[in-house]
C-alpha positions as CSV (number, residue, x, y, z in Angstrom):
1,X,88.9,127.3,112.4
2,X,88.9,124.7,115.3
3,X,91.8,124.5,116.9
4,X,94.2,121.6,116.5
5,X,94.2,118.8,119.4
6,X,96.6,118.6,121.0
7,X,97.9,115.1,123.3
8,X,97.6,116.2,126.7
9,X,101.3,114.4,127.1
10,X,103.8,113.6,124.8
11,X,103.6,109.9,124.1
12,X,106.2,107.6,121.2
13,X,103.8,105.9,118.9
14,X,104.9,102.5,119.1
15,X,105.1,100.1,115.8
16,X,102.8,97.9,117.3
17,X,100.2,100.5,116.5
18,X,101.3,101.4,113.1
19,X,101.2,97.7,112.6
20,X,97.1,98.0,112.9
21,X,96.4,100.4,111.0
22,X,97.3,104.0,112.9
23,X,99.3,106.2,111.5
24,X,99.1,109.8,112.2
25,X,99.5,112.7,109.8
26,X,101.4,115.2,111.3
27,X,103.3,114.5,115.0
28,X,103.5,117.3,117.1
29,X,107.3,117.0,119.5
30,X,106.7,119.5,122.6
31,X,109.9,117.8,124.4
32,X,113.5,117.0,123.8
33,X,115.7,116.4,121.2
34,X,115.7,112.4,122.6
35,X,112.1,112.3,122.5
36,X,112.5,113.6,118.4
37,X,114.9,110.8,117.7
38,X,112.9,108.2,120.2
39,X,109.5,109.1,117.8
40,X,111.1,109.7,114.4
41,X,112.4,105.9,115.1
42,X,109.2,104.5,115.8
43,X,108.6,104.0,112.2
44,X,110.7,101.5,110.8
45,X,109.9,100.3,107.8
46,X,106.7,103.4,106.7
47,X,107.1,106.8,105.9
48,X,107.2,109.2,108.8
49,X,105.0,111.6,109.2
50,X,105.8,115.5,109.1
51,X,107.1,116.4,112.6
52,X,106.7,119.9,114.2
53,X,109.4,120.3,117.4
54,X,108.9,122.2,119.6
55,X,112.0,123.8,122.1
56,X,111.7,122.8,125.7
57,X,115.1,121.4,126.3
58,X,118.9,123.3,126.8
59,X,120.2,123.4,123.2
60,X,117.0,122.9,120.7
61,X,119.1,122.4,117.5
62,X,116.1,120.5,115.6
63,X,113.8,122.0,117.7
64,X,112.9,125.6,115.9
65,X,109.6,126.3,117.1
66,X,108.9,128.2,120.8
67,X,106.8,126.2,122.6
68,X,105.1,129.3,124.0
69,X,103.8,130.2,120.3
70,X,102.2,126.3,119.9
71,X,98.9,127.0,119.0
72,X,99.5,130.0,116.6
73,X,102.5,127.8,115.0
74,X,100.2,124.8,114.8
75,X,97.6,126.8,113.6
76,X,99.6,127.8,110.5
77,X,100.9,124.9,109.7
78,X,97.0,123.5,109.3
79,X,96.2,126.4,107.1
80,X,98.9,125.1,104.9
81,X,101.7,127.5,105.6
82,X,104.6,125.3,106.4
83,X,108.0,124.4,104.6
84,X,109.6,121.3,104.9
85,X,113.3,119.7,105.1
86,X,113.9,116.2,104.2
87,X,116.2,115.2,106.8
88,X,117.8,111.9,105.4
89,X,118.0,108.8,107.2
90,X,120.5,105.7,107.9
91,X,119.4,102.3,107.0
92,X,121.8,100.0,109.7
93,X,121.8,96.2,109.5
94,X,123.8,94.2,111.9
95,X,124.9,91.0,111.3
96,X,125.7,88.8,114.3
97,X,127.4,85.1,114.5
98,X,124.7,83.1,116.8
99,X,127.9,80.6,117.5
100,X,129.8,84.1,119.5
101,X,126.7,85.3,120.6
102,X,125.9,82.4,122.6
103,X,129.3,82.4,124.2
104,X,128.5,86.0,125.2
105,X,126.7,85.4,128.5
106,X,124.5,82.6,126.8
107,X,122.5,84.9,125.0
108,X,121.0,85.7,122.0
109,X,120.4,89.3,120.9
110,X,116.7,90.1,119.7
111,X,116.3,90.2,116.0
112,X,115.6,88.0,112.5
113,X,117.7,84.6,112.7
114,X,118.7,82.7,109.5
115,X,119.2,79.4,110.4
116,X,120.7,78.7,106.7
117,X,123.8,81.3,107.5
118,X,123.3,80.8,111.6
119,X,123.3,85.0,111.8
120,X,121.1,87.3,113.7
121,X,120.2,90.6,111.9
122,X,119.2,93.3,113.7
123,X,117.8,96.5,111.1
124,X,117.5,99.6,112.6
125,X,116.5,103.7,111.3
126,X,119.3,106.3,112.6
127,X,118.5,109.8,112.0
128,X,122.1,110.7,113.7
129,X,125.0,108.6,113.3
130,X,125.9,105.0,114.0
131,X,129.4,105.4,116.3
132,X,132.0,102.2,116.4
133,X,134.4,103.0,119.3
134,X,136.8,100.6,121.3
135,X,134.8,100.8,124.0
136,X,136.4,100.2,127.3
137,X,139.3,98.5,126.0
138,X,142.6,100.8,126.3
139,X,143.9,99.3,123.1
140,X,143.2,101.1,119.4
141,X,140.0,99.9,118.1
142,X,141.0,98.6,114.4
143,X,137.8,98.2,112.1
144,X,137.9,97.6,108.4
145,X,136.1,100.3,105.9
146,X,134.5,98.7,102.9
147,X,131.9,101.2,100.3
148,X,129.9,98.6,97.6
149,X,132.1,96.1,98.9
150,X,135.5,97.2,98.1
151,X,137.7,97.3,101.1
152,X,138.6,101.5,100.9
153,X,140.8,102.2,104.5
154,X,141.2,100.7,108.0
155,X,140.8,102.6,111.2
156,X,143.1,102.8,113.5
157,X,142.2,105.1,116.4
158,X,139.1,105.3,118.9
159,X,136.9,105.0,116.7
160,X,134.8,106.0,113.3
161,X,131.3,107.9,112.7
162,X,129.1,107.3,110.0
163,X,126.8,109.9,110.2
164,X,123.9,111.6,108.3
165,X,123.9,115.4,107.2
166,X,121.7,116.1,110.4
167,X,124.0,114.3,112.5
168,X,127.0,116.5,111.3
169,X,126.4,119.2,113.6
170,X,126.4,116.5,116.7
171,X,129.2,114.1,117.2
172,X,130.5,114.3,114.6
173,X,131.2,118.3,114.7
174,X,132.7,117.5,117.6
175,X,135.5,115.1,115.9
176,X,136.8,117.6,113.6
177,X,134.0,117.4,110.3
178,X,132.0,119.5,108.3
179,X,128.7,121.0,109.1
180,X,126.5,119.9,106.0
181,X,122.7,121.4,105.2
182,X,120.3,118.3,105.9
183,X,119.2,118.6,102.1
184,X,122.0,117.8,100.7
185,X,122.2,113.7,99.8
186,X,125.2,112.3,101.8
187,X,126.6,110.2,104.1
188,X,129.8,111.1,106.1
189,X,132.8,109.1,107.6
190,X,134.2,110.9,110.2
191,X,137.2,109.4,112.1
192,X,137.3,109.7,116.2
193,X,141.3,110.7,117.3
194,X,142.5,108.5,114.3
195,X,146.4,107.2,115.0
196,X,147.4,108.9,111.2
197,X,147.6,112.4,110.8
198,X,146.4,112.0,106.8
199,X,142.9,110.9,108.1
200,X,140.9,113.6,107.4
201,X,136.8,113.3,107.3
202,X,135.3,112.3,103.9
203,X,131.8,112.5,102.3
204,X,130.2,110.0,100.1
205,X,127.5,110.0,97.9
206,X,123.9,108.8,99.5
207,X,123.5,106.1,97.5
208,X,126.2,103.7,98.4
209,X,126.5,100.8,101.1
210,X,129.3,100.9,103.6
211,X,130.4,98.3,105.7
212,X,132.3,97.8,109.0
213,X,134.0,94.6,110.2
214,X,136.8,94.1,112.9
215,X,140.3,93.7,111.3
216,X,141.5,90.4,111.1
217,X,144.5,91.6,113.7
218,X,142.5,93.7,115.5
219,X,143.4,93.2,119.3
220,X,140.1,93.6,120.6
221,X,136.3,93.9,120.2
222,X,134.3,97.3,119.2
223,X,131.6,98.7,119.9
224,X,128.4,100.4,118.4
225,X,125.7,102.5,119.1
226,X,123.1,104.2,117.3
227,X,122.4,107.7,117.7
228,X,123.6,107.1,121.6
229,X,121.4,103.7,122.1
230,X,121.2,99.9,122.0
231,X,125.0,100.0,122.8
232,X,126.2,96.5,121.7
233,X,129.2,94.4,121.4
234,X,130.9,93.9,118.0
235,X,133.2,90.2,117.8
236,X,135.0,89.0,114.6
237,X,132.7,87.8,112.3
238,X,130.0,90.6,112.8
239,X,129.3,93.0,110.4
240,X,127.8,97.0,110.1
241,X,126.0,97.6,106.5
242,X,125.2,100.8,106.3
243,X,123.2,102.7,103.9
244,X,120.7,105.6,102.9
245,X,117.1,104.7,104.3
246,X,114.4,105.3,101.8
247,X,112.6,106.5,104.3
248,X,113.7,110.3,105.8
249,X,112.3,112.6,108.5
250,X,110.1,115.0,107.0
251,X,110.6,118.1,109.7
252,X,108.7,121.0,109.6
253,X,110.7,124.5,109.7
254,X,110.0,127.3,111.6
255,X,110.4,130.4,108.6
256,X,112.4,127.9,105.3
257,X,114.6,125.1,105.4
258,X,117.9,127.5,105.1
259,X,117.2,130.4,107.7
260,X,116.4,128.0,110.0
261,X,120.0,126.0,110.0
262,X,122.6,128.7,109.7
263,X,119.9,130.5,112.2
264,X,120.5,127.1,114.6
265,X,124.1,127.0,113.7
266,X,124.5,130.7,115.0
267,X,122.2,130.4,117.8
268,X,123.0,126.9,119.5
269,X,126.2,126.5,118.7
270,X,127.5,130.2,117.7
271,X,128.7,129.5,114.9
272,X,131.8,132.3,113.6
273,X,131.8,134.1,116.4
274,X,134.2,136.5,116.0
275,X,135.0,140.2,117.4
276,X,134.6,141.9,114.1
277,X,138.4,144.1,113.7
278,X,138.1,147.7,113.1
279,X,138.8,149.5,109.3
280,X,142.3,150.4,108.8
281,X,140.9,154.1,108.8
282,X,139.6,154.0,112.3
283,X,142.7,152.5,113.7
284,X,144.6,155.3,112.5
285,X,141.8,158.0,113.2
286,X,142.0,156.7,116.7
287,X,146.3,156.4,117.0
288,X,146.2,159.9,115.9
289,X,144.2,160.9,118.3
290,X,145.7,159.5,121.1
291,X,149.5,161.4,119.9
């Protein structure tokens, strides 16, 4: 068998090339987790292909393969021998009023303007989560929920996650919510240091749109960033529509798409990690003992 190519450095594929025509079949990450969210976002509106990641950073959650095994790894997966998780998407549209924007510094942000509505839409692919925070404002950031379009909570606090199932061992594990398998079709809402002690975390199906506005009383701006980048400003008037993208990460696993998260679970972030207590038989075996 001839061996795979391999890039002699790793390199994004940018959409300017997938515009004309390339798009490759399989993309092969020996780098960071960054670099795996910088490629997988690449493809904004097409499929992505499979991605194989290899572990040369500190933690290497998404990254199962050992980069010192490459070509035997790659090897296999040619042959055919490879399973493969679905790792779900968020489809993020924001909404911007030209009229603030322009007040902002003069300037406009770079996206799709309507002139009929006078908004600028930016659309972006998060594989993580998309993070509205109160930035560096010492007041409560105070953002109004909406799912399909019915108003559901506000937050009160320093913040709110939305976040995918892959991005619920990041950030979002952090704030207090559940670790879900990437398989499994949902989208999370995870509040950051909410001002209510009721506000727990919640799940939603995949399939719905949420939204995020500023309150009407909130005291100040918020801001948003997606999967740590393109760190904007959110005024009154803007909005966050967020939803599941059609488009998901297809990753390839190392041994089957369950081993290899509760095996990532236990070895990056050691997961129930507990000194295991003695039988009630050897305690007393070992008080009698000592009498």
């Amino acid at each position: 068998m001839k061996e795979p190519h391999v890039a002699p450095e790793p390199r994004c594929i940018v959409e300017s090339e997938l515009d004309y025509g390339y798009h490759p079949e399989m993309v092969d990450d020996f780098s960071r987790p960054r670099f795996f969210y910088d490629c997988c976002s690449s493809f904004l509106q097409c499929s992505v292909p499979p991605v194989m990641a290899f572990h040369l950073g500190s933690l290497g959650f998404l990254t199962p393969f050992k980069f010192e095994s490459y070509k035997t790894e790659v090897a296999k997966v040619f042959e055919g021998n490879a399973a493969i998780t679905l790792r779900s998407r968020l489809k993020v549209k924001v909404v911007k009023d030209i009229e603030q924007q322009q007040e902002q510094n003069g300037l406009l942000p770079h996206g799709h303007t309507n002139s009929e509505t006078g908004k600028v839409t930016l659309q972006l692919q998060v594989l993580n989560e998309v993070v509205v925070d109160r930035g560096p404002s010492s007041y409560l950031s105070n953002v109004d929920l909406y799912l399909d379009g019915r108003l559901i909570t506000s937050v009160q606090g320093d913040g709110v996650i939305v976040s995918t199932p892959t991005g619920s061992t990041a950030y979002a594990a952090a704030a207090g919510a559940s670790m879900i398998h990437p398989n499994v079709p949902a989208i999370m809402v995870t509040p950051i240091c909410p001002h209510s002690l009721s506000f727990r975390p919640i799940v939603v199906p995949a399939g719905v749109e949420l939204m995020i506005t500023l309150s009407p009383d909130a005291r100040n701006t918020a801001w948003v960033s997606f999967d740590g980048r393109k760190r904007q400003e959110i005024q009154h008037g803007d909005c966050i529509k967020i939803t599941t993208s059609c488009y998901p990460v297809p990753s390839i696993c190392c041994h089957d798409l369950v081993y290899d998260w509760f095996e990532s679970l236990a070895q990056c972030l050691h997961w129930n990690v507990r000194k295991r207590q003695n039988r009630l038989a050897d305690i007393s075996d070992s008080s009698d003992t000592e009498n």
